[in-house]
Every structure is written in structure tokens, then in C-alpha cells.
ZAKE-993063 format. One line per field, with one value per residue (C-alpha): x, y, z; residue number from 0; residue in three letters. Coordinates in steps of 0.001 Angstrom, whole numbers. Example, Ala and Ser with C-alpha at 12.3 -4.5 7.8 and 13.67 -1.06 7.14 Angstrom:
BEGIN
xx <- 12300 13670 $
yy <- -4500 -1060 $
zz <- 7800 7140 $
num <- 0 1 $
residu <- ALA SER $
# end
This chain:
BEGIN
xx <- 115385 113867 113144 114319 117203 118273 117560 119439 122443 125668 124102 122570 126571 127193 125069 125390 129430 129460 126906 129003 132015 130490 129358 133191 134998 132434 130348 132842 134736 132663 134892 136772 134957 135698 138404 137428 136857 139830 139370 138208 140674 139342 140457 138396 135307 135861 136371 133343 131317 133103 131763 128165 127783 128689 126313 123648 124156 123787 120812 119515 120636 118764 115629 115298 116123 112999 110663 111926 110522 107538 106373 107076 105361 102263 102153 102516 99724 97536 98560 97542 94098 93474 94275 92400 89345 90271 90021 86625 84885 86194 85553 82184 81775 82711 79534 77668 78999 78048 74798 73816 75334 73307 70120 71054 71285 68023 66286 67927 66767 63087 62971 64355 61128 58608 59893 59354 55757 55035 56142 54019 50714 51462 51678 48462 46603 47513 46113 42963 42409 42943 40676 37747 38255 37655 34751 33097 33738 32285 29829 28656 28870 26822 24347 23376 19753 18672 18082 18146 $
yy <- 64364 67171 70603 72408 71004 71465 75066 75639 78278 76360 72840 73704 74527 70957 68986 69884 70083 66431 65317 67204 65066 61692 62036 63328 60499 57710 56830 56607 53785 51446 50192 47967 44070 42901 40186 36914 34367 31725 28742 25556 22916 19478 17660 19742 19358 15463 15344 17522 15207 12029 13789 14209 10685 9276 11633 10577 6619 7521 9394 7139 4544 6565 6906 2937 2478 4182 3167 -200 841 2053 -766 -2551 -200 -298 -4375 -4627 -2322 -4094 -7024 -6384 -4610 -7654 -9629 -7844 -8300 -12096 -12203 -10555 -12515 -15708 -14623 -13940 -17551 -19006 -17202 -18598 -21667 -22587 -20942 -22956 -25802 -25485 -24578 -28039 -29782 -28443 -29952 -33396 -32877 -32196 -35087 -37188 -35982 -36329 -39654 -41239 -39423 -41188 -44400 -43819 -42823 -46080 -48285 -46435 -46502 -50102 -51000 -48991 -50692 -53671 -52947 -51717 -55346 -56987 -54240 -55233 -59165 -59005 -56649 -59262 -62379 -60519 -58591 -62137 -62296 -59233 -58254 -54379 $
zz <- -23445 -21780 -23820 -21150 -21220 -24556 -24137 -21255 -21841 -22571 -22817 -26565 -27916 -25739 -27569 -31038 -30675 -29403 -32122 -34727 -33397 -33804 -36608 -38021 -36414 -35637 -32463 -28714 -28476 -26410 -22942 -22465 -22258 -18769 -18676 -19828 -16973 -16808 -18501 -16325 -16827 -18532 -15767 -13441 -15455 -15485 -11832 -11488 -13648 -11773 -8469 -9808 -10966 -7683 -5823 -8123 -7567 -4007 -4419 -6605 -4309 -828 -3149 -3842 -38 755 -1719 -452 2993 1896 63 3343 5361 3157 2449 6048 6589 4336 5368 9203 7558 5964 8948 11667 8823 8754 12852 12880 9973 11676 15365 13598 11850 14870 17006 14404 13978 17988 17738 15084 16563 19872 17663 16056 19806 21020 17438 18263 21908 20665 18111 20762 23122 20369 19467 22395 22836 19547 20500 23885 21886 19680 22739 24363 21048 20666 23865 23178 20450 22413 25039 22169 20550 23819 24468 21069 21562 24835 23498 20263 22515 25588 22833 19996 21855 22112 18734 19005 $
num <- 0 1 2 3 4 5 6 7 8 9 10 11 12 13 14 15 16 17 18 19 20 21 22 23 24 25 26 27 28 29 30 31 32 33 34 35 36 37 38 39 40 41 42 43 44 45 46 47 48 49 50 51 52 53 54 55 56 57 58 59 60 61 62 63 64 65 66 67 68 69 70 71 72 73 74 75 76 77 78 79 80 81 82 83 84 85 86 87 88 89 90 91 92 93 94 95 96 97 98 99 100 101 102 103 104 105 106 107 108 109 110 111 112 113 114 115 116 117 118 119 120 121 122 123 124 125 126 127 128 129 130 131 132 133 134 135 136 137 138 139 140 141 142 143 144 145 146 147 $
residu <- UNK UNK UNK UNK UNK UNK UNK UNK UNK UNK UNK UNK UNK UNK UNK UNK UNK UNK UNK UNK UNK UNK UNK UNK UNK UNK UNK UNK UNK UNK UNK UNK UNK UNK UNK UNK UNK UNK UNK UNK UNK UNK UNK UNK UNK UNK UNK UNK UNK UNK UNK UNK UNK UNK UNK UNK UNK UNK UNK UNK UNK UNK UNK UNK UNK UNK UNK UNK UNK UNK UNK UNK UNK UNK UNK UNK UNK UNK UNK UNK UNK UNK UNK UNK UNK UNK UNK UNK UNK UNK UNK UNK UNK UNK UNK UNK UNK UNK UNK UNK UNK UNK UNK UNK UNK UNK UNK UNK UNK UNK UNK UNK UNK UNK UNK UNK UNK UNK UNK UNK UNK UNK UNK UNK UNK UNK UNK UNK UNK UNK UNK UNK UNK UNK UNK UNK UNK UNK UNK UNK UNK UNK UNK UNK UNK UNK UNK UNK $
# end
């Protein structure tokens, strides 16, 4: 409390005179404690707790729904990821596949070739060696008297 206050004319005799008084006959009754609220009925309670129980099966209910969907959503997701990764590596081992198989064609094409330029060389070397055994006959058979 302010000093001032207490000093004041009047307000001094106020203040003592009321603290004189409580302490003769006890502190001011306090007031009145506002009414007490009505009493909720058991039955109201129990159809309150009835009416939360059913809005928590259908929450619980809404929030399965959708994790339900999700789980869709996101297999399906993966599912096309892992597809569209599928197409691609087989698109892939398909290129592959025919270049290797044309690679393959052209090496069957060449041994084919070289083949037959072997068998050609054997016939030609055959008959060289043919022609250089008649050569040497002719040469021994021509050559017994001269003696070089």
C-alpha cells in the first residue's frame, strides 16, 4: 500500500478502525460459493460414452480405409517402378540379344568363306604338288646322262 495513502486525512482512522474490527470478530465472511453445477445424470454420461465409442470405431474404421489405400497406392507404384525397370532391362537384352545374334551370323558367314578358300588352296596345292612330281619325274628321267 502506498504511504501516501495511509496518511491521507480520514483514510488513517479507516484503516486502523477496520483492522481493529477484524481482529475483534474474525476476518469478513468470504461470499457466497457460486451454485454448484447440476449433476449430469448417469444415463447421460453412458449415452455420452455409448456416442464416443461408436465415433471412434468409425474413425478407427476411416483410418484403416485409408491406410488400406495407401498401401495400394504405394505397391502399385512400386509395382509399375519395378515394371517400367523390367521393360527397359528386357527391351535392353533384347538389342543385345540380336546384335549378338547377327555378330554370330556374320562369324558363320566368314567361316563359311574361309572354309571353302581352304578347301580351294588344298585342291591348288594338291595339284602343285602334282604338277612338281611330274616336273621332277620328267626332270630325273630327262637329266640320268648328264651328270651335273
Amino acid at each position: 500500500m502506498s504511504i501516501w495513502l495511509v496518511k491521507a486525512p480520514g483514510l488513517r482512522e479507516a484503516i486502523e478502525g477496520a483492522m481493529r474490527e477484524q481482529v475483534a470478530h474474525g476476518p469478513a465472511p468470504s461470499p457466497p460459493a457460486p451454485a454448484a453445477q447440476p449433476s449430469v445424470s448417469r444415463q447421460s454420461l453412458l449415452n455420452d460414452l455409448a456416442l464416443t465409442r461408436a465415433e471412434l470405431r468409425e474413425t478407427r474404421k476411416e483410418r484403416d480405409h485409408l491406410k488400406a489405400r495407401l498401401r495400394l497406392q504405394l505397391g502399385s507404384k512400386l509395382d509399375t517402378t519395378s515394371h517400367d525397370d523390367l521393360v527397359t532391362r528386357i527391351e535392353g537384352l533384347s538389342e543385345r540379344n540380336h546384335s549378338l545374334q547377327r555378330d554370330l551370323d556374320a562369324a558363320r558367314l566368314q567361316s563359311r568363306q574361309q572354309q571353302d578358300e581352304i578347301a580351294e588352296l588344298q585342291a591348288d596345292l594338291t595339284a602343285a604338288r602334282a604338277a612338281m612330281k611330274k616336273v621332277i619325274r620328267q626332270a630325273n628321267a630327262g637329266g640320268s646322262s648328264d651328270p651335273t
